[in-house]
C-alpha positions in Angstrom: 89.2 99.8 61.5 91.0 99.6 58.2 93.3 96.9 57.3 96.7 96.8 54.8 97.1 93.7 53.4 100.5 92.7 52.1 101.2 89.9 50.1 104.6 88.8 50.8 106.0 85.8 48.1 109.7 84.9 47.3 112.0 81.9 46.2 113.6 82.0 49.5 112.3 83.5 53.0 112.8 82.6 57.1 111.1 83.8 59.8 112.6 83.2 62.8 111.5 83.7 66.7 112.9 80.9 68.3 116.8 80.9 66.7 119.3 79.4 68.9 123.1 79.8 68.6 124.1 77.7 65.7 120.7 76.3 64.7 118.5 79.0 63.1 115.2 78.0 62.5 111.9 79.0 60.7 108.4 79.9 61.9 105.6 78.4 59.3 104.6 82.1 58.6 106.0 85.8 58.7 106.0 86.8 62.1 105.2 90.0 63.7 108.6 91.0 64.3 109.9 90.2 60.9 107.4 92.3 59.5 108.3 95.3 61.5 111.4 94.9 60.7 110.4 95.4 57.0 107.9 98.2 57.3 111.3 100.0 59.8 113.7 99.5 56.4 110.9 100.7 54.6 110.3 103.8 56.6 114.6 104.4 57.2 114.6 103.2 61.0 117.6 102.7 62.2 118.1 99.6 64.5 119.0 101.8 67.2 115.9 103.6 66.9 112.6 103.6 68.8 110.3 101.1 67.3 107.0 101.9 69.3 105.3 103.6 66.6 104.6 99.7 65.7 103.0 99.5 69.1 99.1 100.0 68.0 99.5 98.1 64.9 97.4 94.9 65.3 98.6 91.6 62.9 98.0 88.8 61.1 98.7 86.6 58.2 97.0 83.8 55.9 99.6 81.1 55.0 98.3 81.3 50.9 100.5 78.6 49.8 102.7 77.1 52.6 105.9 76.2 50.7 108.4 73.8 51.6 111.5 73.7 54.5 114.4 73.5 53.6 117.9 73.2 55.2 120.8 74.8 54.7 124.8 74.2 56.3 127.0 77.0 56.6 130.7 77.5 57.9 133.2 80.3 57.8 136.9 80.5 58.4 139.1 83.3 59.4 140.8 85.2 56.7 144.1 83.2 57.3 142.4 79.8 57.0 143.6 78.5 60.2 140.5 78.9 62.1 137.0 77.1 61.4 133.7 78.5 62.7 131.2 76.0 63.7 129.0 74.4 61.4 125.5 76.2 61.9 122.5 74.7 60.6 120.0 77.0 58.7 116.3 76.3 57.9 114.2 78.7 55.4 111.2 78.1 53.0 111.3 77.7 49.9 108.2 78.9 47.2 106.1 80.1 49.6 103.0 82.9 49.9 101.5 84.6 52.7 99.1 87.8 53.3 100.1 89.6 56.2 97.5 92.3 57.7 97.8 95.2 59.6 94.8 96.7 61.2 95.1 100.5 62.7 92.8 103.0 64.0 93.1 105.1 60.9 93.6 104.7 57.0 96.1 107.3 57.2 98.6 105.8 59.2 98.4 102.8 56.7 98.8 104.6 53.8 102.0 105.9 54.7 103.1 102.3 55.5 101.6 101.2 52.0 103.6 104.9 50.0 107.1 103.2 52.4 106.8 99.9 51.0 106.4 100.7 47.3 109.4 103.4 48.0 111.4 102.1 50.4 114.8 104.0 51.9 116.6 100.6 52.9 116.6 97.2 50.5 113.3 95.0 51.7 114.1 91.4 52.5 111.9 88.5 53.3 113.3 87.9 57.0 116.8 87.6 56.0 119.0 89.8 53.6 119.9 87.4 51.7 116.1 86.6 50.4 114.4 89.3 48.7 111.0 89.6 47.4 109.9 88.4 44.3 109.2 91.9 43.1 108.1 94.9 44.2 105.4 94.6 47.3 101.6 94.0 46.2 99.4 96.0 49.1 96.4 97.2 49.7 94.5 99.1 51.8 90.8 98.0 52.9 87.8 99.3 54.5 87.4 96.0 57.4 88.9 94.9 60.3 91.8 92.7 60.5 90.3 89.4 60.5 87.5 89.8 58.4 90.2 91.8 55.5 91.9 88.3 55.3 89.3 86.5 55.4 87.6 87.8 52.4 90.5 89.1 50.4 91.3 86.9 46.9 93.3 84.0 47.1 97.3 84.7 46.2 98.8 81.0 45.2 100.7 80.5 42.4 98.8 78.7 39.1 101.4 75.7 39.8 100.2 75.6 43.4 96.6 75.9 42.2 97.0 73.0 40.0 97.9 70.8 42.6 95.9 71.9 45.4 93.1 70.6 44.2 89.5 71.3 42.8 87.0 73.2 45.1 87.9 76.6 47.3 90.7 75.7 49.8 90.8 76.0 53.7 93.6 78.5 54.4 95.0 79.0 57.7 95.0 82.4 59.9 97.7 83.3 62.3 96.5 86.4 64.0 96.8 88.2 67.6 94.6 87.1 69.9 92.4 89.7 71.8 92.4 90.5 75.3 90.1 87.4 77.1 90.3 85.3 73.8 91.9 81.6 74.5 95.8 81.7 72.8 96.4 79.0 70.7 100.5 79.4 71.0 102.2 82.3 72.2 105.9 83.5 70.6 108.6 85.8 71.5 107.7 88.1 69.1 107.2 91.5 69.9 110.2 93.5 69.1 111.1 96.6 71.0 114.7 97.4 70.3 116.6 95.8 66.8 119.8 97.3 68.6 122.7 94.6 68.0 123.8 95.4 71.1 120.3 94.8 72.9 118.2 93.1 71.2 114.8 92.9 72.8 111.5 90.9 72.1 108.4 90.4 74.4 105.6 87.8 74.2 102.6 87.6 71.8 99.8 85.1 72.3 98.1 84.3 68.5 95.2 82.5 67.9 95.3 79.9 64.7 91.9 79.4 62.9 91.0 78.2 59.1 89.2 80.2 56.6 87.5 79.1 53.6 87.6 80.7 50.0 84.9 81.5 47.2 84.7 79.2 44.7 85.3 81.8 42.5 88.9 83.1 43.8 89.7 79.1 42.7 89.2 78.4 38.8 90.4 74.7 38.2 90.4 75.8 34.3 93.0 78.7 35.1 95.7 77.0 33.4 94.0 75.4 30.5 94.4 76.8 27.1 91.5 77.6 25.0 92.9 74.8 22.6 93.0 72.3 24.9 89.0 72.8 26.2 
């Protein structure tokens, strides 16, 4: 079962699944239906349109290099100044790098996700509009299964991150679905199935959270010394 990997890394991004009213909060990692949400704009899907061609697509996503939250206050008045919207409090993070996977039944099927996302028909944003990618999308399409694909695949931090992360091959963290009979380690409303504005609809996902390890070699302390200063 193939996999497409996509590295997703910004100043700015927010992945909400449990936004309420005027406080609109952050998940730790892209989630599922942010993600289809950016393969739809991609691909030109409307929001009224159906979205269960996402159905079969199985997910998952290494947090790289987690970032940091940060909050945000917005208000808004009417055009006339004399009315005040509430206040809403908005959380997002800030320099942050995940790989998201998507396993499929066929390489096909994610190679014409992979041509969308390097050509897209709508602008791509990091789970809000206002925070686009860094640059264009860096995917890939591999020969393994979900889990094992991010596993493997080379760690994507930043050389400042790297720096201060340490010496020795970091344990990154893996947010994926879990399988039918596997124990769920948090479940999240996640699962879109209409991006209508007028009815918007989500169902459940159950994930499982694990810790992978990475080669040595994917983490050269040197990276960012000079040859003058060896």
């Amino acid at each position: 079962m193939p996999t497409l990997l996509i590295e997703l890394a910004g100043p700015q991004q927010s992945w909400g699944s449990r936004s309420r009213f005027a406080s609109r909060g952050t998940e730790r990692a892209p989630t599922r239906s942010g993600v289809i949400g950016l393969l739809a704009a991609a691909l030109g899907i409307r929001r009224t349109e159906s979205l269960g061609q996402f159905d079969g697509l199985e997910f998952g996503v290494r947090i790289d290099q987690p970032g940091h939250v940060e909050r945000d206050f917005q208000t808004a008045r009417t055009l006339d100044g004399r009315t005040s919207m509430p206040l809403s409090e908005r959380f997002y993070l800030a320099d942050a790098v995940f790989l998201v996977g998507l396993g499929a039944r066929t390489r096909a099927e994610l190679e014409r996700l992979q041509h969308a996302l390097a050509h897209p028909v709508f602008p791509l944003y990091l789970g809000r509009r206002a925070f686009p990618p860094a640059g264009p999308l860096k995917t890939e399409v591999v020969d393994a299964e979900l889990r094992d694909a991010l596993a493997s695949a080379t760690w994507r931090a930043t050389d400042s991150h790297r720096r201060t992360a340490g010496h020795g091959a970091p344990l990154l963290e893996m947010i994926v679905d879990a399988r039918p009979g596997e124990r769920a380690d948090d479940s999240l409303r996640d699962v879109p199935r209409s991006f209508d504005p007028r009815r918007r609809r989500h169902d459940w996902r159950d994930v499982r959270v694990s810790r992978t390890g990475q080669d040595a070699a994917s983490h050269d302390p040197l990276i960012l010394v000079s040859d003058e200063e060896i």
